[in-house]
Every structure is written in C-alpha cells, then in structure tokens.
C-alpha positions as CSV (number, residue, x, y, z in Angstrom):
1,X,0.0,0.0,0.0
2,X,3.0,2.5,0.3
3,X,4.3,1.5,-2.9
4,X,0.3,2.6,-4.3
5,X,0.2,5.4,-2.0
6,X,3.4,7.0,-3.1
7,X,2.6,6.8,-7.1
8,X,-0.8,8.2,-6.6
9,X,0.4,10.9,-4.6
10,X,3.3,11.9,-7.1
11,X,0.8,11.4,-10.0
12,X,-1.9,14.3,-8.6
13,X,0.9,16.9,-7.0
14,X,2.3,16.6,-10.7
15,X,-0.9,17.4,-12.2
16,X,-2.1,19.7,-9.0
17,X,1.1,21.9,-10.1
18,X,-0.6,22.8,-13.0
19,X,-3.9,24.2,-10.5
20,X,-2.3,26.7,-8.1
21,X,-6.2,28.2,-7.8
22,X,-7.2,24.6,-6.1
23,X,-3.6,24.5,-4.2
24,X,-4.1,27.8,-2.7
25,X,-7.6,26.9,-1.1
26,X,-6.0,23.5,0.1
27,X,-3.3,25.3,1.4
28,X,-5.4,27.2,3.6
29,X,-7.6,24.4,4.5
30,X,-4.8,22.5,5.7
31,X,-3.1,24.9,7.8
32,X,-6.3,25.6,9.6
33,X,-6.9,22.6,10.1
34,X,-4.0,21.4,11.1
35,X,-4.3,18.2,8.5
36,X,-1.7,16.7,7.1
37,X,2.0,17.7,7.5
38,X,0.8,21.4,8.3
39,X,2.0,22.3,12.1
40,X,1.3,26.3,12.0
41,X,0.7,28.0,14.7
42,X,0.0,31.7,15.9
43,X,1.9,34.1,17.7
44,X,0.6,33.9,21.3
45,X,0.5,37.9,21.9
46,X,-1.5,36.7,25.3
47,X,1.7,35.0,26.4
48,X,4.2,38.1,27.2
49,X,6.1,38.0,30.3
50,X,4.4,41.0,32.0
51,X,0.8,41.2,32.2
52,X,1.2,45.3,31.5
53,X,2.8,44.0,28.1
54,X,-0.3,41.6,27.1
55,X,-2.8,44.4,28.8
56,X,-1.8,47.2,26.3
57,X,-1.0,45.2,23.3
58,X,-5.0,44.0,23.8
59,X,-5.8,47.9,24.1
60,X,-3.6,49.0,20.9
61,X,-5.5,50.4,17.8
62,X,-3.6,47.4,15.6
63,X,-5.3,44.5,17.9
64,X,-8.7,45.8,17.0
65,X,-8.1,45.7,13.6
66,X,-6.9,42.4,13.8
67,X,-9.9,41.1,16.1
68,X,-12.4,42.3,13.7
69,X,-10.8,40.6,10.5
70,X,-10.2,37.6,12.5
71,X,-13.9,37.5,13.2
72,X,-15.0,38.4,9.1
73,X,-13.0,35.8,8.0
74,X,-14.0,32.8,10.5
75,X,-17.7,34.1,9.0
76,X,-16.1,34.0,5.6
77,X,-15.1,30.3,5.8
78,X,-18.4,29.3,8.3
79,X,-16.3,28.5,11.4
80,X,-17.6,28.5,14.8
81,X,-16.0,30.3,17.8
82,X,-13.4,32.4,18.2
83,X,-9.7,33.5,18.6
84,X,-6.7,32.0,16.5
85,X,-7.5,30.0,13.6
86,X,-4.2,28.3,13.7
87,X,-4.8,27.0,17.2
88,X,-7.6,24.4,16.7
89,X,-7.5,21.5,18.4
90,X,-6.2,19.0,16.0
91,X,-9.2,17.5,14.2
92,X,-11.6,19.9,15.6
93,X,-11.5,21.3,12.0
94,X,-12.6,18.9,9.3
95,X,-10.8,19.5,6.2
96,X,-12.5,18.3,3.4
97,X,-15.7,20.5,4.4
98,X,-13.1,23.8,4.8
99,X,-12.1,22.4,1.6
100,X,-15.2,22.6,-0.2
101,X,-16.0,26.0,1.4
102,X,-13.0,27.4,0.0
103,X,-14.0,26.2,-3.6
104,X,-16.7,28.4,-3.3
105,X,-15.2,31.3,-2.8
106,X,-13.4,33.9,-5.2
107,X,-9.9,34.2,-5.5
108,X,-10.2,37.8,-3.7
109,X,-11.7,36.1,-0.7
110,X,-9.1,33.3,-0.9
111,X,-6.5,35.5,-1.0
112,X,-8.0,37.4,1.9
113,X,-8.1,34.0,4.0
114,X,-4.4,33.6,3.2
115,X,-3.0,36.9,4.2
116,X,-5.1,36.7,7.4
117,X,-3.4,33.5,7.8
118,X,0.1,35.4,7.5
119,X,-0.3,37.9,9.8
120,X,-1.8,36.1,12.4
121,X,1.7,33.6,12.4
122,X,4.2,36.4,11.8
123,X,6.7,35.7,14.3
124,X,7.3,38.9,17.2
125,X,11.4,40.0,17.1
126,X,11.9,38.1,13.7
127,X,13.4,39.5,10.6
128,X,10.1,38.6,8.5
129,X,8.5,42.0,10.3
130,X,11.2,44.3,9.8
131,X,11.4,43.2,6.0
132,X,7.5,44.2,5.8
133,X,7.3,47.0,8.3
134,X,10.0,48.1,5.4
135,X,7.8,47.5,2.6
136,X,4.8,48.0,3.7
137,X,5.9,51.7,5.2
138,X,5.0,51.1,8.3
139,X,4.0,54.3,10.3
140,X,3.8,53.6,13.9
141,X,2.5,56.8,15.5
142,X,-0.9,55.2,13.3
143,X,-0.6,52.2,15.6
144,X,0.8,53.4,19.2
145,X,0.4,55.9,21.6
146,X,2.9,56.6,24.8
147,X,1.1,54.7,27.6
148,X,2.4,53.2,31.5
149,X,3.6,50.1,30.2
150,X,6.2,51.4,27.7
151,X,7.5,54.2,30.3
152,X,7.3,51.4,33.4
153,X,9.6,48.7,31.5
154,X,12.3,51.3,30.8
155,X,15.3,50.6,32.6
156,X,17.8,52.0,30.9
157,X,18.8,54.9,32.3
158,X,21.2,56.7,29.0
159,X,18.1,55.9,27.0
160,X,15.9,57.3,29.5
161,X,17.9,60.5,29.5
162,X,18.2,60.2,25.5
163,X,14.1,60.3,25.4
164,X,14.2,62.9,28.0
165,X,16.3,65.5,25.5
166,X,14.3,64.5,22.6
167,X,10.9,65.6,24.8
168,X,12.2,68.2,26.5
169,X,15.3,69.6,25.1
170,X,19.4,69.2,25.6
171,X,19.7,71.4,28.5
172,X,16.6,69.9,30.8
173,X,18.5,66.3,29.9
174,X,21.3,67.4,31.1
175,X,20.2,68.9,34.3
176,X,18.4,65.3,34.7
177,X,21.2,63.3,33.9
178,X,22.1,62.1,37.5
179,X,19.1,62.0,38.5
180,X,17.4,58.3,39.2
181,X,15.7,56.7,36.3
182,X,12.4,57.2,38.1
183,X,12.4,60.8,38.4
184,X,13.8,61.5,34.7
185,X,10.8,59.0,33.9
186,X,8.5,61.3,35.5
187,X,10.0,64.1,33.3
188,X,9.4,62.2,30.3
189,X,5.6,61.5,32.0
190,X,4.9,65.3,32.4
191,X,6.2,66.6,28.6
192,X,3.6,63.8,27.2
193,X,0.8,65.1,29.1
194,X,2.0,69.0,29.4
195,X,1.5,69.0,32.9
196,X,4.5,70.2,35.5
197,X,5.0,73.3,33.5
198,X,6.3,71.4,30.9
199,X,4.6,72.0,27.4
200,X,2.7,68.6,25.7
201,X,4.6,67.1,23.1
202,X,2.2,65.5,20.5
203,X,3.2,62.0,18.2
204,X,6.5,61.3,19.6
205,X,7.3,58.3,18.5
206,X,10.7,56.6,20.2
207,X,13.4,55.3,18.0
208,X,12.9,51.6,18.8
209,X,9.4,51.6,18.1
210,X,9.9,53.3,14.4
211,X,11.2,51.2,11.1
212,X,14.1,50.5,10.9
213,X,14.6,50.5,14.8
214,X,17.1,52.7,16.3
215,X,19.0,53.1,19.4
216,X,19.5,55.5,22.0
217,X,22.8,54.6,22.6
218,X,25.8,53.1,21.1
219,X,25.8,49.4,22.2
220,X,25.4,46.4,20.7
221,X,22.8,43.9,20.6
222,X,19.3,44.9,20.0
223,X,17.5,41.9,18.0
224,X,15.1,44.0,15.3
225,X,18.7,46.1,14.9
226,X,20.6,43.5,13.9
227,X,18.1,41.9,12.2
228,X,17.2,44.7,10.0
229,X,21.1,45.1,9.1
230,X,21.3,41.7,8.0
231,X,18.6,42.1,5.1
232,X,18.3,45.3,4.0
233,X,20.5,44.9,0.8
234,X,18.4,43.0,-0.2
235,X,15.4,45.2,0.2
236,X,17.1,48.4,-0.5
C-alpha cells in the first residue's frame, strides 16, 4: 500500500502543479486545520512576560483591527467560535468541508483567508517584520500611543535620559542626567501630558518603536537592529 500510496500521490501533485487556484484553497484548508503535514501556529501575543505588556498590546488600535478581521474571515469560511484559527484543536477542524468552502469562494476572498493567515503567524522580534514594516511603510505613531507600560519597563537609564532631550530639550537632559531613572521618567511623563509646566509634546514616536529600529545609545545587541542590518540589501 505504500508503494500505491506514493505513485498516486506523485501522479496528482504533478498534475495539481498545473492548478495553483485549487492548491491555494488546500493550502489554507490545511493549515487551519491542522491536517496533514501542516504544524502552524500563531503568535501567542496573550503569552508576554508582563501582564502590563499583554494588557496594552490587547488595548492598541492594531489588535482591534486584527480582532475584527479575525472575526469576518471565520464568517467568511463558516467556522464557529473564536480566537486564532491556527490554534484548533487538531481534528476539531474537518478538512474536506473547509475544503469545499473554499472552492466556493473567489480568489479575492481566498486570498484574503491567506493573508489573514500570515499575519496572524508572523513571528514577534523576527526579521520577517522588519522586512514588511519596510515595505509595507509602516508608520507607527498610526498604531501606538505613549502609555504606562512602555515608560514602566524602561530601565535603561542613558536611553531614558536620550528620550528625556528629545521631549524636553538638551539642557533639561542634562540637568536630569544624574538624577534616578524614576524621576527622569516622571519628566518624560509630564512633557507627554503638558502638565509640571512642561509644554505637551504630541506624536513622539521613540526610535525603537519606528522602522528600521534605532538606538538611543551606542551598544550592541538589539535583535530587530541587527536583524534589520542583515537584510536590508536585499530590500534596498
């Protein structure tokens, strides 16, 4: 039965090469359903190490969009429920009825299922999102907005100051500089809200959260740095 097995199989993926509009739909059927030698799986935003991190990704503009799609295309392909599609229970998806469903549809709506399917497995810290926040011209002052979180994980304190001159100025960094990361925090804190006689500084957008990251100072090792340095030529 292997022998059979292995000459049917190589008979229709030679003819199926020849019908990329059917391979595209079984493509997506498989990796929702898990069928197969498909293993995808989503990136678990839900999982960060600090609950502040997982609270205000949830509360960004960018989750929301990604929430409502999520649902339109689980309507789009008649699933139940909700969250991840990549995260089924194996076999809770049956894919010969996905299968089907996808038949049905347009190659708009396909394609549509397939780029949902992208985003929702794009890895956080890899190179695959600095390459597209590149193409795609990313802006993030769209997508974020200074809050608690950001300012409360900051620990380093040259950066801190760094964020602190591009806020409030040269001088007031400088008068801050020995100060405790905590205070020069609570500088930063009062330019973003104009408050403490400092005036409101609107979209600022620090340098690691922009693309291509930056940094605030001049050591080594930031991941979406390097990253980023060891494509771009090839995206230039």
């Amino acid at each position: 039965m292997r022998y059979i097995d292995l000459h049917r199989q190589s008979a229709v993926r030679a003819v199926l090469l020849k019908s990329p509009q059917i391979a595209l739909r079984l493509l997506a059927a498989s990796v929702i359903s898990r069928d197969g030698l498909w293993l995808a799986r989503p990136e678990m935003q839900g999982s960060a190490r600090h609950e502040a991190t997982a609270s205000s990704i949830v509360a960004g503009k960018a989750s929301g969009v990604f929430a409502a799609e999520q649902s339109e295309v689980r309507m789009l392909l008649g699933l139940s429920g909700v969250g991840y599609l990549t995260a089924a229970e194996y076999g809770s998806v049956n894919l010969p009825k996905l299968f089907a469903k996808l038949l049905t549809l347009p190659d708009d709506d396909v394609l549509r299922v397939l780029t949902f399917l992208m985003a929702e497995t794009l890895p956080a810290g890899s190179e695959a999102v600095e390459i597209l926040g590149h193409l795609l011209a990313v802006d993030m002052r769209e997508w974020w907005t200074p809050d608690e979180a950001f300012l409360d994980l900051l620990r380093d304190k040259p950066a801190i100051n760094a964020m602190l001159a591009e806020l409030a100025g040269k001088q007031a960094a400088h008068i801050h500089v020995a100060k405790t990361a905590a205070v020069q925090k609570g500088a930063i804190r009062h330019c973003l809200a104009g408050t403490g006689g400092r005036t409101k500084v609107e979209g600022w957008l620090p340098r690691y959260l922009g693309f291509p990251m930056q940094s605030y100072t001049k050591r080594k090792g930031l991941r979406a740095v390097d990253n980023w340095n060891a494509v771009k030529k090839l995206f230039s």
